[in-house]
N, C-alpha and C positions, 0 to 999 in steps of 0.2 A: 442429725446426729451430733454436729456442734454444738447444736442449745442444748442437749442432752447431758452431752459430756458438761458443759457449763454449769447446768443446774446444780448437777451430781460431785462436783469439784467441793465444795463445804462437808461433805459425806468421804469423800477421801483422804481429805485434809485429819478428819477426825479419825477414820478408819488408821492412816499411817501415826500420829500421835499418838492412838491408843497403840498399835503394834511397838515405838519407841519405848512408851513408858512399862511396856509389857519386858522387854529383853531388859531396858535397866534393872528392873524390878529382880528378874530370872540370875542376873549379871552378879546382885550384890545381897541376896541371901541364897546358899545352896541347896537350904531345904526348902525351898519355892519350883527348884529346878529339879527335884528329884518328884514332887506332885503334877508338875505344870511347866515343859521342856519350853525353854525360850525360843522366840523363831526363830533365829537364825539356825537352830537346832532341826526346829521342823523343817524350815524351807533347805537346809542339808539332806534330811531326808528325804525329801522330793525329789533332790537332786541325786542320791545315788537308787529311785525309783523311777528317775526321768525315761527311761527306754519302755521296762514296761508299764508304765503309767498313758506314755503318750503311743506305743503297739497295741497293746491290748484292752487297761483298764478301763482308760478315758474313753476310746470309742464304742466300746458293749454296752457303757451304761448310758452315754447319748444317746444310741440307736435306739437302745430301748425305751429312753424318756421322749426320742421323737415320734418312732411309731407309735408308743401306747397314747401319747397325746392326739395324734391323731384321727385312729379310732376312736375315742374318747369324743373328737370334734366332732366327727361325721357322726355319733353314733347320737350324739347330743344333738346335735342338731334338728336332725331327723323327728328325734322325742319329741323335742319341743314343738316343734311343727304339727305334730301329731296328738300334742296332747292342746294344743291352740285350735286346729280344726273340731275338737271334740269333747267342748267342757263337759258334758257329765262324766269324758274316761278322765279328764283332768283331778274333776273335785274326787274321785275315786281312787285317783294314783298317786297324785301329790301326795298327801299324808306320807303312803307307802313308799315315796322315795324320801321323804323327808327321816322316816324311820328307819331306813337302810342306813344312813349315815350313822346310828348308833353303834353298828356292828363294828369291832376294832378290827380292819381291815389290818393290820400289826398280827392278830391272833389269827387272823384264817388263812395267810400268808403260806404257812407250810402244808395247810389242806389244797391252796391252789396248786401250790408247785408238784404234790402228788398227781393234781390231777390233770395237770397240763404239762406235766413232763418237767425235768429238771433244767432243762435248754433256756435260751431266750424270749421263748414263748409265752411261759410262766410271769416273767417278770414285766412282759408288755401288757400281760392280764390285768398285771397289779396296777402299775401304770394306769390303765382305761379305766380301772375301778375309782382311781382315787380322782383322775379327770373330769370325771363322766358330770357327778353328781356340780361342782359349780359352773362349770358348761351349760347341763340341760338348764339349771337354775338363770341364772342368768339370760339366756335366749330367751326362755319362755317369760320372763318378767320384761324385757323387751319388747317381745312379740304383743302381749296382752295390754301393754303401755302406752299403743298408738294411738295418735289423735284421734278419737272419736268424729270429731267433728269432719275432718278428711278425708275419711272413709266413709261418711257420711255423701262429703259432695258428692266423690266418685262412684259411690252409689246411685247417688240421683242420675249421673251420667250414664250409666249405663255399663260400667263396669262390673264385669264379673269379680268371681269371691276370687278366682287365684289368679287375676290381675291386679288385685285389689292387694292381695297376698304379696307377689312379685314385686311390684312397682310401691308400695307405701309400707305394709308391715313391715318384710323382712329388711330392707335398708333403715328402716327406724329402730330395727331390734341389734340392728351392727354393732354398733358401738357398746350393750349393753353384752353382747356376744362375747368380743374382745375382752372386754372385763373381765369376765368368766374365763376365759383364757389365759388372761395372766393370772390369776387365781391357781389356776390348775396345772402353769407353768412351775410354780414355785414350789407345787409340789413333787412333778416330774423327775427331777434327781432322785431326790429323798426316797421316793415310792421305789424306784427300781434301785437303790441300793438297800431297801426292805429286806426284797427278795432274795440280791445277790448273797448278803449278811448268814442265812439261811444256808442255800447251796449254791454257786456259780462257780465255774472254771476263771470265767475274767469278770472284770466290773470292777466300780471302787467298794461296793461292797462286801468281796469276795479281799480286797484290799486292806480292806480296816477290820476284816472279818480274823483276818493273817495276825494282824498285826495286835488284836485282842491276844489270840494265842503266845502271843511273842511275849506279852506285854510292852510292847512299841509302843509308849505314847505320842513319839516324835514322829512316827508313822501314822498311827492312830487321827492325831491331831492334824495333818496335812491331806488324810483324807477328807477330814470336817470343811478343813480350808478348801481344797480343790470344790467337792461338793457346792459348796456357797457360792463360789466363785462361777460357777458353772451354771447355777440357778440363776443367776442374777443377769447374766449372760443371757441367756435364755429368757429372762422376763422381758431384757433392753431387744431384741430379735422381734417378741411380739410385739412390743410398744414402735417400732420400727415400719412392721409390717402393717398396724393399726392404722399409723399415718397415712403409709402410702395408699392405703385403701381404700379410710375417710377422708378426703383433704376438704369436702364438702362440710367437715364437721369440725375438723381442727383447725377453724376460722381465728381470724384475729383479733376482733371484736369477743368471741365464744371466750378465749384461751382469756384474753383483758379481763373480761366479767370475774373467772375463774382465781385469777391472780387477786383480784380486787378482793373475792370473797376470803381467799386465803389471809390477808393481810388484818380483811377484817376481822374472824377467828382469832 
């Protein structure tokens, strides 16, 4: 979590300079301030939303960016699995998932919430919808990725297909899994304040939803903030929980190569 925070210190650095040159800016023209509230504006906002922001807003749209991720995982997983044991339903389905990602899940938003009730239900819907698709992706480019030659030996060995599955695919497709996860993390927030924007009793966007009507942009704008901030959160959780899972894979020699290639770019 040190080397992380470390990494990430250059991204901060720039993050808090742009916020500086953002309130100078707000500071010393007032018609910048009446298009574009300076933060100290916004983060005042927050602070007289700090109650119901940290009772109600902030935890509904967690919840529902963690369970719909969830589902989403498990639901993807499974696919992938299923569509790896079974290339001709693969080369049949593929396509057709790849074309569901056309549908603006933005537009069919209030046909879910009809159909799955206006509650929190709805918006864990939207959540797994918008998860589902770089999850299954990812695992199954994983899965289908394996060393040929590996599966190979353990073939000659005498290994069965879902030993074979067990013990060399599915740890080989890990890492490519995780990807797909923080992929699907960054959209977690976003997706379930979709829905809330729509219809929600709480959530942040049931928040900024308020705060359209208000015309609060200092509201408005601190929802965008919390949001972000919450996603990113949420991406550092998975990259977190990636380590402690591969440490086989987040080698030191691996991470060197990786740095090296960076540099080289």
């Amino acid at each position: 979590m040190i080397a992380l925070l470390r990494r990430g210190a250059p991204s901060f650095l720039l993050l808090g300079a742009s916020f500086a040159a953002w309130e100078a800016l707000a500071s010393a023209d007032s018609a910048t301030v009446r298009l574009i509230p300076s933060p100290s504006a916004i983060f005042a906002a927050m602070a007289n939303s700090a109650e119901r922001l940290v009772r109600f807003h902030i935890p509904t749209t967690l919840y529902e960016a963690l369970i719909g991720t969830l589902i989403a995982l498990i639901i993807g997983v499974c696919a992938a699995a299923l569509l790896d044991f079974l290339p001709l339903l693969r080369r049949a389905a593929y396509p057709l998932l790849v074309i569901s990602q056309t549908i603006p899940l933005v537009a069919i938003a209030p046909l879910l919430i009809l159909i799955f009730g206006f509650g929190v239900e709805s918006k864990i819907v939207i959540v797994a919808l918008f998860a589902f698709f770089p999850i299954t992706v990812a695992t199954l480019d994983g899965l289908t990725s394996t060393d040929t030659e590996l599966v190979a030996l353990l073939r000659s060995m005498g290994a069965t297909g879902a030993q074979i599955w067990r013990k060399v695919r599915l740890p080989s497709a890990l890492p490519s899994l995780f990807s797909g996860l923080r992929i699907a993390a960054t959209y977690a927030i976003g997706s379930a304040m979709i829905g809330e924007f729509v219809t929600a009793q709480y959530g942040l966007g049931q928040y900024l939803r308020q705060a359209f009507n208000q015309s609060r942009l200092d509201q408005g704008f601190a929802a965008v903030i919390i949001a972000s901030a919450l996603s990113v959160i949420f991406v550092m959780c998975v990259r977190l929980v990636e380590r402690l899972f591969l440490r086989w894979y987040f080698t030191p020699d691996r991470e060197s190569g990786w740095q090296t290639q960076r540099s080289n770019g």
